[in-house]
Structures are given as C-alpha cells and as structure tokens.
C-alpha positions as CSV (number, residue, x, y, z in Angstrom):
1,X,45.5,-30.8,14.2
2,X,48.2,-32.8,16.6
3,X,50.1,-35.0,14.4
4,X,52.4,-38.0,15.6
5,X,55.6,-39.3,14.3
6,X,57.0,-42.4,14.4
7,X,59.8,-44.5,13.0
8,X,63.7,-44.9,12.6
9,X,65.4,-41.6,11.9
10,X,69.3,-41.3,10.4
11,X,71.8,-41.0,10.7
12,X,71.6,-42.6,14.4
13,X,69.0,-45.3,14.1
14,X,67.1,-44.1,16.8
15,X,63.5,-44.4,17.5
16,X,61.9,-41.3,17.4
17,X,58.2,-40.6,18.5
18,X,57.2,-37.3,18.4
19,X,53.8,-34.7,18.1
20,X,53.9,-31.5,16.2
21,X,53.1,-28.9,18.4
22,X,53.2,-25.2,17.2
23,X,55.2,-26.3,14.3
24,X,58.2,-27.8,16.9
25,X,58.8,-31.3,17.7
26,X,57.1,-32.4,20.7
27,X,58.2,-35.7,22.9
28,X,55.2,-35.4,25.5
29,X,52.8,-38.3,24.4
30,X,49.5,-37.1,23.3
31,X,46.6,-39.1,23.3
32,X,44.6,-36.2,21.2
33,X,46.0,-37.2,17.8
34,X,44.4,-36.7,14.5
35,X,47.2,-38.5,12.4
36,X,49.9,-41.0,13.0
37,X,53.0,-41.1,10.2
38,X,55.2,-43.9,10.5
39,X,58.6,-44.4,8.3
40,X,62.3,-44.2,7.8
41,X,63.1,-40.1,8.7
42,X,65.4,-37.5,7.5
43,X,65.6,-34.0,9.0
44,X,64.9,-33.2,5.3
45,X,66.6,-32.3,2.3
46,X,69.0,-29.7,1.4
47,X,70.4,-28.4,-1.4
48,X,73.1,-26.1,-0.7
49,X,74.3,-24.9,-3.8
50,X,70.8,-23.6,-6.7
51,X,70.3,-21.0,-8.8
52,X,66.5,-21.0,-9.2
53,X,64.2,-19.1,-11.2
54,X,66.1,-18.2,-14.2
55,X,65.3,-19.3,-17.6
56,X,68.7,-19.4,-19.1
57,X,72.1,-18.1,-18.1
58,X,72.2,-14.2,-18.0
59,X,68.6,-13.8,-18.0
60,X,66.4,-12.4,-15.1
61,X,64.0,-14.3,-12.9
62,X,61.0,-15.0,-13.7
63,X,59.0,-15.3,-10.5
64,X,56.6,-17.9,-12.4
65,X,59.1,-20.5,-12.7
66,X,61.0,-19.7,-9.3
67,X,57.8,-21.0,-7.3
68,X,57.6,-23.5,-10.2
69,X,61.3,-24.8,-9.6
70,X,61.3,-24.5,-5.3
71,X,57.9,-26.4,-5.4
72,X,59.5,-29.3,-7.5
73,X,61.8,-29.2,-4.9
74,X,59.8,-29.9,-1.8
75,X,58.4,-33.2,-4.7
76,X,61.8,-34.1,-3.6
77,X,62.0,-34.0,-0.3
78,X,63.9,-30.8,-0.1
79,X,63.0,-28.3,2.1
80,X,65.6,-25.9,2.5
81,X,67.9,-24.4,-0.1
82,X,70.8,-22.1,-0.5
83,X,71.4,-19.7,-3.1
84,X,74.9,-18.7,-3.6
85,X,73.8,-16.0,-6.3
86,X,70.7,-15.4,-7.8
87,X,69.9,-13.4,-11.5
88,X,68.1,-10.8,-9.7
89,X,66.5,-9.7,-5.8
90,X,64.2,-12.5,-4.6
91,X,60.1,-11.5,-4.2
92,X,59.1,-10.8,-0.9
93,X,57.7,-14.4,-0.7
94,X,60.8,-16.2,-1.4
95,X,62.0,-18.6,1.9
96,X,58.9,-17.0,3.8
97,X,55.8,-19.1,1.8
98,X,55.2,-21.7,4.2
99,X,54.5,-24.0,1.2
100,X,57.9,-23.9,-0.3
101,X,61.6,-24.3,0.8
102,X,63.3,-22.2,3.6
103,X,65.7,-20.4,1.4
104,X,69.1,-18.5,2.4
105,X,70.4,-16.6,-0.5
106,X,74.1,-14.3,-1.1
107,X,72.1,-11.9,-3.4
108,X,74.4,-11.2,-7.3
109,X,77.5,-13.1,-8.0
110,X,80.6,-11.2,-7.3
111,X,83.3,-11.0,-9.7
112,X,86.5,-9.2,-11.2
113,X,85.9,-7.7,-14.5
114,X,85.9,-9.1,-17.5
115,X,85.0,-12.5,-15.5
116,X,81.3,-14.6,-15.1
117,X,78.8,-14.3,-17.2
118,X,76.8,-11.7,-18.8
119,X,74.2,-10.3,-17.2
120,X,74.1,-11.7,-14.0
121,X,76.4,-10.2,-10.7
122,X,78.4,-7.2,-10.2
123,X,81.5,-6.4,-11.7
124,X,83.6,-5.4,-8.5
125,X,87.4,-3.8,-8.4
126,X,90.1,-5.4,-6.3
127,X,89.8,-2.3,-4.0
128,X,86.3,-2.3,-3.3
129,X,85.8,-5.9,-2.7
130,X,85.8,-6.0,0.8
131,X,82.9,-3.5,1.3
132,X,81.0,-4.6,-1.2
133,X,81.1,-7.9,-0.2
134,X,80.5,-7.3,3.4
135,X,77.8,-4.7,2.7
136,X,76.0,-8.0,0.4
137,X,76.4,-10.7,3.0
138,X,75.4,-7.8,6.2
139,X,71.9,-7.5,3.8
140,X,71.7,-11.2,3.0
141,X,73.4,-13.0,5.0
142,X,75.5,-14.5,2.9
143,X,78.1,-13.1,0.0
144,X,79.2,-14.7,-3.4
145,X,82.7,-14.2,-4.8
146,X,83.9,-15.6,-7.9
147,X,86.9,-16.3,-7.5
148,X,87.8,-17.3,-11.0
149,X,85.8,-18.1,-14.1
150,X,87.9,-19.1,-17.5
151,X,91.1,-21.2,-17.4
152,X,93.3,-18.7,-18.2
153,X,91.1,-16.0,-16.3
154,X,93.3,-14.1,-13.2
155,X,92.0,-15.4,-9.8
156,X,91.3,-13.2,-6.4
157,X,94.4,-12.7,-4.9
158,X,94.7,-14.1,-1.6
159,X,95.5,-11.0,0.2
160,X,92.1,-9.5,-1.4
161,X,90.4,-12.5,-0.6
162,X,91.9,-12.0,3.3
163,X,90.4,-8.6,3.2
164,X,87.4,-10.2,1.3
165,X,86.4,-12.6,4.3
166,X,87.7,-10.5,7.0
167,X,85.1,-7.9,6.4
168,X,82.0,-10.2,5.7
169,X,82.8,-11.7,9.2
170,X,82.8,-9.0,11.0
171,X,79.7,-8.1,10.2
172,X,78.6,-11.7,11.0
173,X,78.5,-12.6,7.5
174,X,79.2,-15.8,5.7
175,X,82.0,-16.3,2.5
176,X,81.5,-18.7,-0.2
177,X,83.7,-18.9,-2.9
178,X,83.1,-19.8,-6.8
179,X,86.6,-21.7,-7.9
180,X,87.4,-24.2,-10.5
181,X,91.0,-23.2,-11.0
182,X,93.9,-23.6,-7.9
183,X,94.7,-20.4,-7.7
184,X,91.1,-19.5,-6.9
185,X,90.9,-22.3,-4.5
186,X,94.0,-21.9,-2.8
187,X,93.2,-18.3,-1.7
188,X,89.8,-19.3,-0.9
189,X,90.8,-22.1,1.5
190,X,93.6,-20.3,2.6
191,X,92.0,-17.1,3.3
192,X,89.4,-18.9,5.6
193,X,86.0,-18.6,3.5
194,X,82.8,-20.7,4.7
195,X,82.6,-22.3,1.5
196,X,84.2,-23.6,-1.7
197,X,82.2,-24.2,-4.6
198,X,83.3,-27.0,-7.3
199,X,86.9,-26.9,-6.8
200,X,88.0,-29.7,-9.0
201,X,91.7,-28.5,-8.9
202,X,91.9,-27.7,-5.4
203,X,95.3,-28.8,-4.0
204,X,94.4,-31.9,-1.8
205,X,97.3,-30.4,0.8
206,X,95.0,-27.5,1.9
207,X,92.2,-30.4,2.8
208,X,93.3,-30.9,6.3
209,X,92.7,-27.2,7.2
210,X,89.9,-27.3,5.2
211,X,88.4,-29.3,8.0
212,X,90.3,-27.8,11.0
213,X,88.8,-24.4,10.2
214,X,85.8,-25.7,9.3
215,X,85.2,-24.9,5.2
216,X,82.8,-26.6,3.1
217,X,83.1,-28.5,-0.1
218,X,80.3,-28.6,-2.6
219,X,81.4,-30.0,-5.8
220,X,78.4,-30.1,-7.6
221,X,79.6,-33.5,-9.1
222,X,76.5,-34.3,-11.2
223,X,76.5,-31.4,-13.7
224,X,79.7,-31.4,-14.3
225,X,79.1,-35.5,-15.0
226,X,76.3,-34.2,-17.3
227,X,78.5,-31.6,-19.3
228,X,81.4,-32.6,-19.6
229,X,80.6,-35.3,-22.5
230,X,80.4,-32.0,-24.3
231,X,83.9,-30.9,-23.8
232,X,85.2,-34.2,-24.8
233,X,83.6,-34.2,-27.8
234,X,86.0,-31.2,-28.6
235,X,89.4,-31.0,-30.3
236,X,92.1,-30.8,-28.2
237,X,92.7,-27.4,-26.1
238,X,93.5,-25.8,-22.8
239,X,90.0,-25.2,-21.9
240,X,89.2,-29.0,-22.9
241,X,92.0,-30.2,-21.2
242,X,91.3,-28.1,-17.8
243,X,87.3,-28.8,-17.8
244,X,87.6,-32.5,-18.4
245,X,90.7,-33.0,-16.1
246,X,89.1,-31.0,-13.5
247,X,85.8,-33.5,-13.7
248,X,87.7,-36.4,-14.0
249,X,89.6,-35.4,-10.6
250,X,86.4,-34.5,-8.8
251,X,86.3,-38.1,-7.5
252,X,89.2,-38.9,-5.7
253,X,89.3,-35.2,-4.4
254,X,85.8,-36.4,-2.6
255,X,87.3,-39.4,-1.3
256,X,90.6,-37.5,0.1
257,X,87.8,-34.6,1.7
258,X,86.4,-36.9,3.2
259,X,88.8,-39.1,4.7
260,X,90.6,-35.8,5.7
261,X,87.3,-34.5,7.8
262,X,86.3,-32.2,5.6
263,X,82.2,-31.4,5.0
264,X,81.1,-32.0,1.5
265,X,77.8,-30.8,1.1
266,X,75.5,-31.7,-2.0
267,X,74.1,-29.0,-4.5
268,X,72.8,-29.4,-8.2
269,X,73.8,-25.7,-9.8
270,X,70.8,-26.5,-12.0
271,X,67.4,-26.5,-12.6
272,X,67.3,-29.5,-14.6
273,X,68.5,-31.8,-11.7
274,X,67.2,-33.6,-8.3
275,X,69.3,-33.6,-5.2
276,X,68.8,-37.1,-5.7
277,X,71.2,-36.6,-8.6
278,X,73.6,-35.2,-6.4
279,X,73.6,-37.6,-3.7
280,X,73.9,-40.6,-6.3
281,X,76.8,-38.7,-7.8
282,X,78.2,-38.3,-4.7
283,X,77.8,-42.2,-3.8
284,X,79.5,-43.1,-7.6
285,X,82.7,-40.9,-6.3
286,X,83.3,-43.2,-3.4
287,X,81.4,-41.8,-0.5
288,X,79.2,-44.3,1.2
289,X,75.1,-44.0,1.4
290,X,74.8,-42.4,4.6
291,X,77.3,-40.0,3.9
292,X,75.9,-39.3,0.6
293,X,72.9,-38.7,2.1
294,X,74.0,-36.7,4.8
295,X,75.6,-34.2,2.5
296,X,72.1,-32.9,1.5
297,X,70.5,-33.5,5.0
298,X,71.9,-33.4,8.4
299,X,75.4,-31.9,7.5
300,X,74.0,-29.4,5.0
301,X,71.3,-28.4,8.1
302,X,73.8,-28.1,10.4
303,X,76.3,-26.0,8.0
304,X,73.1,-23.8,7.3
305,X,72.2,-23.7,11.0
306,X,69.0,-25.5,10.9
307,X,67.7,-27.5,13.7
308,X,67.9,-31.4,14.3
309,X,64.9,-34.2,14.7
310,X,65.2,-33.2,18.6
311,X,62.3,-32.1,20.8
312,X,62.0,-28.1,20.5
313,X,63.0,-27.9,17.0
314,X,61.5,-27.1,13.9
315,X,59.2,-29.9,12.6
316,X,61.1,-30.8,9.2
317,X,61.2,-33.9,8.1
318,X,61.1,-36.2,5.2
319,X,59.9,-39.4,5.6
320,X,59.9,-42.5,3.4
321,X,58.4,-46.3,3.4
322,X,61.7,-48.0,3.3
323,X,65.4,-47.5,4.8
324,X,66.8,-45.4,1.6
325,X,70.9,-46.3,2.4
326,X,69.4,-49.6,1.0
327,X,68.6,-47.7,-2.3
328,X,69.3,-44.2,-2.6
329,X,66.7,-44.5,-5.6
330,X,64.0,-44.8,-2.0
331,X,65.1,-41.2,-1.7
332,X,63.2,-39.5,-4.9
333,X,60.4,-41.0,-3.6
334,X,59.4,-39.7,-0.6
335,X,56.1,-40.4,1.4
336,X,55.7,-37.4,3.6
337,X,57.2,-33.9,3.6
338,X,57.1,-31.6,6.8
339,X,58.3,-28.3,7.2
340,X,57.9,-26.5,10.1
341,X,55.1,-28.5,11.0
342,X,52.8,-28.0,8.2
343,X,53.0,-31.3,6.1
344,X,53.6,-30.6,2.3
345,X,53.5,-34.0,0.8
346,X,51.6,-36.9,2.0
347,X,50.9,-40.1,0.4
348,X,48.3,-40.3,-2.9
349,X,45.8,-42.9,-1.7
C-alpha cells in the first residue's frame, strides 16, 4: 500500500508532503497511491515518564493490562513511551509489537534501603550503586535511581551519585533520577544525570546548568494536581507541608525552566491519566501551547533519540483535523496514528 501525507506539521509550519515507503518518510512524488491523509501533524506523542502494566503499587505486572494500558495509549496519539522503572521484566513483546508504542524502559527502581515502595525495585547499598546501576542501564538502556523517597528520608549523596552517573555513561548508559526533596535534586543536577523526575524543590539556581549540560525536567505536574487535594485535607504536618508546598511550587519552577533553556518533558506516572493531561497541566503552569505540546512530541523524540517528520525517517505521526495550539482539547482526539509506517488509528467513518 503507498500512502501520502499531506498537511501543516509543528512546530515549523511547514508543508509537508510525503509517501510511506518501507515504513520511512518518502519526499519523491508518487503517482501509485492507494490513500491520501491530509491534517495538522505531529511527529507523535510521547510520554516520557509511565509505569504501565501494574495494578496497584507494589504489585507485579500483569501482561493483560500492560497491552491493555500501551494500546490506550496509541487512542491518544502516543506512540512512544519511556519507562523509568517498571514492577517487573517486560515480555518479549513489549516496544517490539508493531501495534503498540516503541517503548525504552530502565528495568526496577533503584533505591537506598529502607526507601520506595514495597515490592517493587532493588534495595542497593551506597557501595554498590555504581555497578549496579551501570550493569541495569548497559542491559536496558536506561537506569532508575531514587534519589529520595520520604521527607525526612536521607538522599544519594552527591559523590555516590558522581560515581552513580559516571559508571552508567561509560558504558553508554542513560541516568534518570527520582527526586522530590533538594537534596536529591541537587546531587542529581549537580552530578550530571540525563534526567530529573518531579523535582518540586529543586533549587531554581542549578536551572541554568540544567540546560548547559543538557538535563531534563519532567515534573509530572498533573498527578501531583490530582493528589494533592488529599494531603490538604490533612492536619497539619511535615509531610503535608512538604507535599503541598512542593505542588504548589511546581509552577513557577516550570516557568523559570523554561525561560532558563532547560527541556521539560511531559509524563503522566499513572495509568489513570492521558498525556493530554499532562500537556494541559503543563499549559495551566505558564508554558505556552506549542511548548506544551512539544514537551510530549518533538522534544521528548529528540531527548529519546527518535527521528523527525524529515525524509528517511521513521514514519510516525499523529495527525488531527484541526490546528490543536488552538485547543489543546484537538489533541485527545486525534484522526490518524502512524508508527513506523503502519497506520494504527484512522478515522471511524
């Protein structure tokens, strides 16, 4: 089947007008087309930071509602996702089915004892971090640390953390880093890891080499929005305190990340939410449409090294009737999905 598309792509505005051929994008005209698809087109959706596939924190996956969960997600649009720690070792099938989302995953959570949840990760010592870690992210691709977990919980010392992301590089590795705490998230940032994950009371100083070297922000924004109505509720305490400060900070952190250079990247941390959730959230903390969008398209492709609406590349794409910076609602609505040329979703007629 050739296949042509047409339409105004973002975050440039430009005309594209491509074929699939071989499951790349084509710009040699073809005049043997089966199907023309005309719209407003993304590269696709990402979301960077999921844990799919479990039923309930602590619990195993259940390989029934991981395809369940990844093929609501391509009903969104999305068709990549990254895992930064999963409740157990993927099936063979997971990020290879053709029919669901291209999937990079860092394997279990990594933690100091005594810290994360029960059930899920490895407990690791300070002294074998750094092989651990680096033997994780050399299998996967990617490692997990937590950083910290409670409020009054000890964080990764930054020298560890040095060790930490020293390692995983060298063997060509990638670092991200669970912190909610400043401790955590000032050895994360200063330490040089590929990622930081929430980091509501991340100093805003560290934000300019944030950028400079390159490390990500994912808050996670709308979960926290969505849970922290139950922390308010509560009588007053240290943990209220530091969860509902830390949420109601998350905005203006955005805003300074962003106006600093930094990448903010859009990831749910549930299985209850959209992407679409996300991006909105991200939009109500200040950042404008197309960057909202961007966070869990172009940027997150690029972060995740994924290719670009360019001749040669994958075909991925996401396409939709109408312009959706106009009204990011557009975006849980999407007309066609594409992923390396097969299409996934088209239009019920």
């Amino acid at each position: 089947m050739s296949i042509r598309i047409t339409g105004i792509s973002l975050p440039n505005e430009e005309l594209i007008d491509f074929t699939i051929v071989d499951g790349k994008w084509d710009d040699q005209y073809s005049l043997d087309l089966d199907q023309r698809i005309e719209g407003w087109i993304l590269p696709g959706l990402v979301d960077v930071h999921t844990h799919p596939g479990a039923t309930k924190a602590g619990q195993p996956i259940d390989e029934k509602l991981l395809r369940a969960e990844l093929l609501r997600d391509i009903d969104h649009g999305v068709i990549a996702i990254r895992s930064p720690g999963l409740a157990g070792t993927p099936p063979d099938w997971f990020g290879k089915d053709l029919e669901l989302p291209i999937a990079f995953h860092a394997g279990p959570w990594l933690a100091k004892p005594g810290q994360f949840i029960t059930g899920w990760g490895r407990r690791v010592s300070d002294a074998d971090f750094p092989r651990v870690a680096a033997a994780q992210a050399s299998a996967s691709g990617w490692c997990k640390i937590i950083a910290d977990w409670g409020v009054d919980d000890e964080a990764i010392s930054l020298d560890v953390m040095k060790e930490i992301v020293t390692a995983v590089h060298e063997v060509n590795g990638r670092v991200a880093v669970h912190s909610q705490n400043e401790a955590g998230s000032t050895a994360a940032v200063l330490a040089g890891v590929d990622s930081l994950e929430h980091g509501m009371w991340l100093n805003e100083d560290l934000l300019t080499q944030m950028a400079t070297q390159g490390t990500a922000l994912v808050p996670t924004l709308a979960i926290f929005n969505q849970s922290v109505e139950r922390f308010r509720t509560q009588e007053p305490s240290a943990k209220r305190d530091w969860y509902v400060g830390g949420t109601e900070r998350h905005p203006h952190l955005i805003q300074s990340a962003l106006a600093a250079g930094v990448r903010v990247l859009a990831g749910t941390d549930s299985g209850e939410l959209s992407i679409i959730d996300e991006i909105q959230a991200l939009a109500a903390a200040g950042a404008n449409p197309l960057t909202a969008i961007g966070a869990a398209s172009w940027q997150a492709r690029e972060f995740l090294g994924l290719g670009a609406l360019k001749s040669g590349q994958s075909a991925d794409a996401t396409i939709y009737r109408s312009d959706p910076r106009l009204d990011l609602e557009i975006l849980a609505h999407p007309e066609w999905v594409i992923s390396r040329g097969e299409i996934l979703r088209s239009p019920k007629l």
